[in-house]
TORKE-622935 format. One record per residue (C-alpha): x, y, z. Coordinates in nm, 3 decimals. Each point is the difference from the previous one (the first is absolute). Example, Ala and Ser with C-alpha at 12.3 -4.5 7.8 and 13.67 -1.06 7.14 Angstrom:
REM TORKE-622935
        px        py        pz
     1.230    -0.450     0.780
     0.137     0.344    -0.066
END
This chain:
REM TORKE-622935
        px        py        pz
     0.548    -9.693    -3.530
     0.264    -0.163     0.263
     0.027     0.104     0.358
     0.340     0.076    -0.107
    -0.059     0.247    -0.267
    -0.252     0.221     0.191
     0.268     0.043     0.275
     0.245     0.073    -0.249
    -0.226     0.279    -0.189
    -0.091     0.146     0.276
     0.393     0.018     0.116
     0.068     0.171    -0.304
    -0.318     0.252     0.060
     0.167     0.114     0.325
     0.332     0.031    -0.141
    -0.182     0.243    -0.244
    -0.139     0.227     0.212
     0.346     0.002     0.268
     0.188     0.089    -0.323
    -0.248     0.285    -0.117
     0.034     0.079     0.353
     0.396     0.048     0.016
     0.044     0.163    -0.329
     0.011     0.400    -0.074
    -0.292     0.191     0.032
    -0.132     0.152    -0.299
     0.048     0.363    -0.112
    -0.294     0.225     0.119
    -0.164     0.224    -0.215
     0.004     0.350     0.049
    -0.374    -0.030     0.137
     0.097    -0.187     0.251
     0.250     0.199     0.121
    -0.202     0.252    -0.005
    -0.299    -0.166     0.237
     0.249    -0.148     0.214
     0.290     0.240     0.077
    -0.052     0.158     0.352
     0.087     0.346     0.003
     0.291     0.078     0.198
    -0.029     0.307     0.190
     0.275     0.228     0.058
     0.109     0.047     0.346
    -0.144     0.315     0.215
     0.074     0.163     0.301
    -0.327     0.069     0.213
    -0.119     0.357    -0.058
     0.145     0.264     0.219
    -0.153     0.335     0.057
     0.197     0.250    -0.159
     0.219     0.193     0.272
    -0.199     0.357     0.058
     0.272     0.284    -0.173
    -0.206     0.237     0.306
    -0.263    -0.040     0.258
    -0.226     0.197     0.042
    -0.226     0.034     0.312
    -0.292     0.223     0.128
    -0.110     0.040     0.341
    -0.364     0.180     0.076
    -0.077     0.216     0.263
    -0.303    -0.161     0.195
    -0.236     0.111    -0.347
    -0.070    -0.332    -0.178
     0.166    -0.074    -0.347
    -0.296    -0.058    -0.186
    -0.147     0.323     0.133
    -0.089     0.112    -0.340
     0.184     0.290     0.010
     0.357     0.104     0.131
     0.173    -0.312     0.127
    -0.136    -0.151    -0.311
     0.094     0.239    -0.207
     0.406    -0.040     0.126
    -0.015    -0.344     0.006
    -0.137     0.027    -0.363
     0.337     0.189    -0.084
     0.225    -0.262     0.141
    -0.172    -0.236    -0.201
     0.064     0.185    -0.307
     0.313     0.068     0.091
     0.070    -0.368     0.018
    -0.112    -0.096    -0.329
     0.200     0.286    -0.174
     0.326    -0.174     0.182
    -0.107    -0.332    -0.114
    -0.036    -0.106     0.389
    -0.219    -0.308     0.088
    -0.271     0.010     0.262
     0.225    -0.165     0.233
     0.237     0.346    -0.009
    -0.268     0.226     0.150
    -0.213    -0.044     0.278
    -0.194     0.195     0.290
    -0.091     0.023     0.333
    -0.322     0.142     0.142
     0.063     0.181     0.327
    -0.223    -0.125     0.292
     0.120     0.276     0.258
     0.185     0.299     0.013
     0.302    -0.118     0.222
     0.034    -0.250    -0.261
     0.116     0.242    -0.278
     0.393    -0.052     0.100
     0.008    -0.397     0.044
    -0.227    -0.010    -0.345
     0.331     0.192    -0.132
     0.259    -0.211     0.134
    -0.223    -0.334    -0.087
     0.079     0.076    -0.351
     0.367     0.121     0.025
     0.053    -0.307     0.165
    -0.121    -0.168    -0.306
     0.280     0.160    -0.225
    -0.292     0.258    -0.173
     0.184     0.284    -0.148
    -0.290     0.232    -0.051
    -0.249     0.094     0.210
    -0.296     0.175    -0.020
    -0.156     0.142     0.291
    -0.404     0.151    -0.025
    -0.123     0.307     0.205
     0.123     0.260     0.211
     0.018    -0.169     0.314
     0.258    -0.215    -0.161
     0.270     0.314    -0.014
     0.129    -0.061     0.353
     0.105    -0.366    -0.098
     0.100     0.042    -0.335
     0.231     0.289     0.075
     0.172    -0.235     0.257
     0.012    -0.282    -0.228
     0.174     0.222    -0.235
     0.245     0.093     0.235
     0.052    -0.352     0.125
     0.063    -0.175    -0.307
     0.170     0.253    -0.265
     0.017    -0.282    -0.269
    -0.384    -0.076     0.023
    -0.221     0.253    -0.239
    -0.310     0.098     0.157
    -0.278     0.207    -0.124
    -0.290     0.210     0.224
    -0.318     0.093    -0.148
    -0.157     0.239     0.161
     0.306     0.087     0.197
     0.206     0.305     0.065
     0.365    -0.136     0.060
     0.017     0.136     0.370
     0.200    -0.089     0.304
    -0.097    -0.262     0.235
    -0.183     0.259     0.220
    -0.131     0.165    -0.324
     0.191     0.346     0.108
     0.117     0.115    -0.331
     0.160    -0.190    -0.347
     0.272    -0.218    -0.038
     0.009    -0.103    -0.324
     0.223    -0.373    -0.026
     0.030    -0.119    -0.398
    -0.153    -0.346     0.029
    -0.323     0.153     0.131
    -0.230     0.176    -0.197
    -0.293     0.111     0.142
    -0.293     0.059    -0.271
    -0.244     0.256     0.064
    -0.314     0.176    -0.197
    -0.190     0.348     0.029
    -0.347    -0.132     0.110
    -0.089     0.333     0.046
     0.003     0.034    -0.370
    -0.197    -0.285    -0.124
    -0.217     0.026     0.368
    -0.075     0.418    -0.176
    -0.058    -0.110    -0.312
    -0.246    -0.278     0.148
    -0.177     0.249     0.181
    -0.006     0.252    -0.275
    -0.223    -0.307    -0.166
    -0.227    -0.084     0.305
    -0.016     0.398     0.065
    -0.125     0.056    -0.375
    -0.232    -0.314    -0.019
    -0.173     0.020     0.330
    -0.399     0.104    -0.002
    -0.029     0.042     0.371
     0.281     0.188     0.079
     0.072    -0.225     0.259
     0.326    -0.260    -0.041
     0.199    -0.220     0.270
     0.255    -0.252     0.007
     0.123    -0.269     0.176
     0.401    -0.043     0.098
     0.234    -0.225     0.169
     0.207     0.134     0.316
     0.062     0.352    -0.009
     0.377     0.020     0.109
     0.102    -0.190    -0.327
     0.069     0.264    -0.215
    -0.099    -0.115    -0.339
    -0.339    -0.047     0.132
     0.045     0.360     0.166
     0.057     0.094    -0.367
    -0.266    -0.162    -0.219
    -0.242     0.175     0.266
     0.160     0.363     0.018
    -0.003     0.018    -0.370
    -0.336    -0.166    -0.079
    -0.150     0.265     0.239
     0.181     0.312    -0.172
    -0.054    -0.158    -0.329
    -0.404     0.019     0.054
     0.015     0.338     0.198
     0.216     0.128    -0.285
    -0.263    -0.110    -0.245
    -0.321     0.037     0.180
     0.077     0.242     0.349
    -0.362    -0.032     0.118
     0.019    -0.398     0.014
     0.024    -0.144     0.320
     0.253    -0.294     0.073
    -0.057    -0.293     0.265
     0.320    -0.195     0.017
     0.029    -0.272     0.306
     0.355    -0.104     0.070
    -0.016    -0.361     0.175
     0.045     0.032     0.400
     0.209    -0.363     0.004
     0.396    -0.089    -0.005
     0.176    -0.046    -0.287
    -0.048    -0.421     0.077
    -0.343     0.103    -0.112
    -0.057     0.320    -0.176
     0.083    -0.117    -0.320
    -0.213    -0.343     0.013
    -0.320     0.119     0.145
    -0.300     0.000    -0.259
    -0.312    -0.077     0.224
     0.165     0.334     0.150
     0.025     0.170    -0.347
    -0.310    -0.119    -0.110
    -0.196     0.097     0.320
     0.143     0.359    -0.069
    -0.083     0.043    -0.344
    -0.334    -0.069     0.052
    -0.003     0.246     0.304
     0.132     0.258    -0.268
    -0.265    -0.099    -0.241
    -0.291     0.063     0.265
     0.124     0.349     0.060
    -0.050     0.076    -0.393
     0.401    -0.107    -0.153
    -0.080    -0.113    -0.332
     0.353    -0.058    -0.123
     0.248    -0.204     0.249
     0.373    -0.057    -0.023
     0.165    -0.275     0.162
     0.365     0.011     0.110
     0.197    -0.303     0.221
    -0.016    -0.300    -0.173
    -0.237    -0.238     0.131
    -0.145     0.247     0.210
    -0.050     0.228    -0.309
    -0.133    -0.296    -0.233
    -0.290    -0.029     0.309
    -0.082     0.340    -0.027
    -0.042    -0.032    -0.422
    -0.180    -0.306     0.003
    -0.249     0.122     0.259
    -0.057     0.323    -0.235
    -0.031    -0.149    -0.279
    -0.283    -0.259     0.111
    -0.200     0.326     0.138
     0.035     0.163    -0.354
     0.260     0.292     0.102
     0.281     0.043    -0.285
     0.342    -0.056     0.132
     0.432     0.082    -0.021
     0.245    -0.278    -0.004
     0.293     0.048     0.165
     0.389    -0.130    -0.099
    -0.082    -0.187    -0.275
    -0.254    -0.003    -0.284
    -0.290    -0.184     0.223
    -0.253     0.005    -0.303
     0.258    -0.322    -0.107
     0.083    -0.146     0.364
    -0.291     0.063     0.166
    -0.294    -0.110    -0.208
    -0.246     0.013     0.265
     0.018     0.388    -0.100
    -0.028    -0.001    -0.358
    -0.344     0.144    -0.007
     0.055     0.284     0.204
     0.399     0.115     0.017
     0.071     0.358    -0.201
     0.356    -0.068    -0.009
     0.317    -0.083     0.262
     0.243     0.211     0.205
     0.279    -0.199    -0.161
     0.373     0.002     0.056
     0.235    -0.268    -0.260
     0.105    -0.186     0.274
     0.037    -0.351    -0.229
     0.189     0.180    -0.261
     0.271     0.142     0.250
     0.040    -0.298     0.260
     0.058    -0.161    -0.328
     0.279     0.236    -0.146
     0.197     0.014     0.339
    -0.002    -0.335    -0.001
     0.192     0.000    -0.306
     0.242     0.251     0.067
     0.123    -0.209     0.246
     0.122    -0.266    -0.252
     0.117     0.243    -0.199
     0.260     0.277     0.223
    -0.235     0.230    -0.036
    -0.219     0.023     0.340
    -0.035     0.376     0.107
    -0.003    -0.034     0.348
    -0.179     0.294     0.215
    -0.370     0.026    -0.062
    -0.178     0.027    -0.371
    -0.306     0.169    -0.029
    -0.263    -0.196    -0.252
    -0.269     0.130    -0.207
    -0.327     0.053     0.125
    -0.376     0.086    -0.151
    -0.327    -0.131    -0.090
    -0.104    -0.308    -0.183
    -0.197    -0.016    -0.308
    -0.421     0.092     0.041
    -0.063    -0.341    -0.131
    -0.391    -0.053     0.007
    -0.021     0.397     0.085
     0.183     0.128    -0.323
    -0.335     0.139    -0.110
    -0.166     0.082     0.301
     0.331     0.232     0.133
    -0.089     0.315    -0.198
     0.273     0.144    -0.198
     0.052     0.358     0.177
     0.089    -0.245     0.306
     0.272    -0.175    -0.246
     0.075     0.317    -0.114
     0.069     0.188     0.353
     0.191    -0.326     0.129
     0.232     0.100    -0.276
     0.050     0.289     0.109
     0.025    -0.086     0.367
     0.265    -0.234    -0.082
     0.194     0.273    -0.209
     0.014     0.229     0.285
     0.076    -0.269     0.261
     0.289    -0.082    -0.244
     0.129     0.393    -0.045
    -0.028     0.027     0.415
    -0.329     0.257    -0.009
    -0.166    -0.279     0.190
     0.160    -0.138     0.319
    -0.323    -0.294     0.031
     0.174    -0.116     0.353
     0.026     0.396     0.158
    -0.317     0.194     0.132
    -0.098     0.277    -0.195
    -0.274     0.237     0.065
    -0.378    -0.071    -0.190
    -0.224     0.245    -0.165
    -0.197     0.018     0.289
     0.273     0.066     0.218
    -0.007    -0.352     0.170
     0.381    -0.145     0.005
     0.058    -0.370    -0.173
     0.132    -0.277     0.156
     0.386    -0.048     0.083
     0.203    -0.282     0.086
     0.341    -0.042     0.179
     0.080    -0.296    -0.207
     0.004     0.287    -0.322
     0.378    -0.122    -0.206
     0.161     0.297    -0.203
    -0.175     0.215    -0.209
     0.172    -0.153    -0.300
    -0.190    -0.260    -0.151
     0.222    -0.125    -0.300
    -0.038    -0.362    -0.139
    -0.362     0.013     0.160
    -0.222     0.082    -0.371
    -0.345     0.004    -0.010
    -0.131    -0.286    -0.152
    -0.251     0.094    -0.221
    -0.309    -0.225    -0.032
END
């Protein structure tokens, strides 16, 4: 073949492929479109928290919030609370106070912050609280523990966006001693308390000590209020446990514990020797499982419950204002069901009953069989004791 013709066939094999080239593309089959269509995303805005409907905040007193016990036990309402309103974690939070003169600026740190509710733990909170309330009329604030007072604490003033919520002690602190008074084998019992001017401690103690003298007058009772401040009273267990076992050597063989962490010392530190124990504000058999072994039952008041449905009523126009009184009793026996003998059941029945009708005052002295008076307390509320039910095991 010619010079010539190869150039001109392989002219005419370029033209071939520049025409394929130029022309249409063919059809593609539905495969194909399938394998290479990107997906085309719609567009998005970046995610935004959800704006909080309320905010809710809790402020300590110097007590920890994991103390196992009361703090806990309020926080634990404004938790659940939160989840009934359908509030994300971001709408409640808390702040643990360090320090006493910090109770106020702990306040204001989260009114600044636009929180509507606020939830303020102990008795040495009143004072604050009671001015918040009167500072900031719009802001719902609820007290446990706390009588709604004047600043100076000189008589009530009752302001409807502060309710303070308070419990008989007395009658879950008798009925706990009506246990430890019934179970005891050496006659000898003794417990271990937080500072002595806070008067729900004052309670638990008055009426655990009537509640065993009522059962058993000969017993004797050793109870040890701590000698601190209230920056320590309440988180002091190498104090509480020291005591306990102090108790222990001079022949207690059942212990309660009352004042938080100082309380939880005292517990732990009986339980390790072998002595049976009471619980105190909430059932401890569940949040302190370091007692499991050894704890009858709890001096219990619903604190979780109640934070909880004040909460609530302040979404929904129907906060009381003025002070509530919550219920108040003894947790279940748990691993003592069988070993608490049922006369004891039986008479804390009873006991209950008449607390109920008024027969028994558990916070008032009355005079023994022996002719010995019981204990007293100045921090005694009203004789009436509605809304506080025994809580049967």
């Amino acid at each position: 073949m010619s010079k010539k013709l190869y150039s001109l066939l392989a002219l005419l094999i370029a033209a071939a492929f520049v025409l394929a080239a130029c022309g249409p593309a063919p059809e593609p089959t539905e495969a194909q479109e399938q394998a290479t269509e990107a997906p085309v995303a719609e567009a998005t805005e970046a995610p935004v928290a959800a704006e909080c409907a309320y905010k809710i905040g809790f402020v300590t007193d110097v007590g920890k919030l994991r103390d196992q016990g009361f703090n806990e036990a309020g926080w634990n309402g404004v938790e659940q609370a939160a989840a009934e309103l359908g509030l994300g974690e971001d709408c409640i939070a808390y702040i643990e106070t360090a320090d006493s003169a910090d109770y106020i600026p702990n306040i204001e740190s989260f009114i600044s912050e636009g929180y509507t509710i606020i939830v303020t733990s102990g008795f040495a909170m009143g004072a604050a609280t009671h001015q918040a309330g009167i500072d900031h009329p719009d802001i719902f604030f609820i007290g446990t523990d706390q009588t709604q007072v004047l600043p100076d604490f000189s008589g009530p003033e009752l302001l409807p966006n502060v309710t303070g919520l308070i419990f008989r002690e007395d009658v879950s602190g008798f009925l706990a001693g009506a246990v430890a008074g019934s179970m005891t084998e050496s006659n000898v019992v003794g417990g271990a308390y937080g500072c002595p001017f806070i008067p729900a401690v004052a309670r638990f103690e008055v009426g655990y000590y009537n509640g065993v003298k009522y059962v058993n007058p000969d017993a004797t009772i050793l109870d040890v209020y701590h000698p601190g401040s209230l920056d320590v009273c309440f988180v002091d267990p190498e104090w509480a446990s020291e005591t306990a076992n102090t108790l222990i050597a001079q022949g207690a063989d059942v212990i309660f514990g009352a004042g938080g962490l100082t309380g939880n010392g005292a517990l732990i530190a009986a339980c390790n020797s072998g002595v049976n124990v009471v619980g105190v504000d909430v059932d401890q058999f569940v949040s302190l499982p370091e007692t499991e072994a050894c704890i009858m039952t709890s001096a219990v008041k619903d604190l979780q419950a109640k934070v909880s449905e004040l909460i609530i009523s302040a979404t929904d126009g129907t906060f009381p204002g003025g002070e509530m009184f919550g219920p108040a009793g003894l947790a279940p026996f748990h691993n003592f069901e069988d070993v608490i003998p049922q006369d004891v059941k039986d008479q804390l029945a009873t006991i209950s009953a008449a607390i109920q009708s008024g027969e028994i005052d558990p916070c008032a002295p009355f005079t023994l069989p022996n002719g010995d008076a019981s204990n007293g307390s100045t921090f005694c509320t009203p004789s009436s004791v509605e809304g506080n039910p025994y809580v049967a095991p």
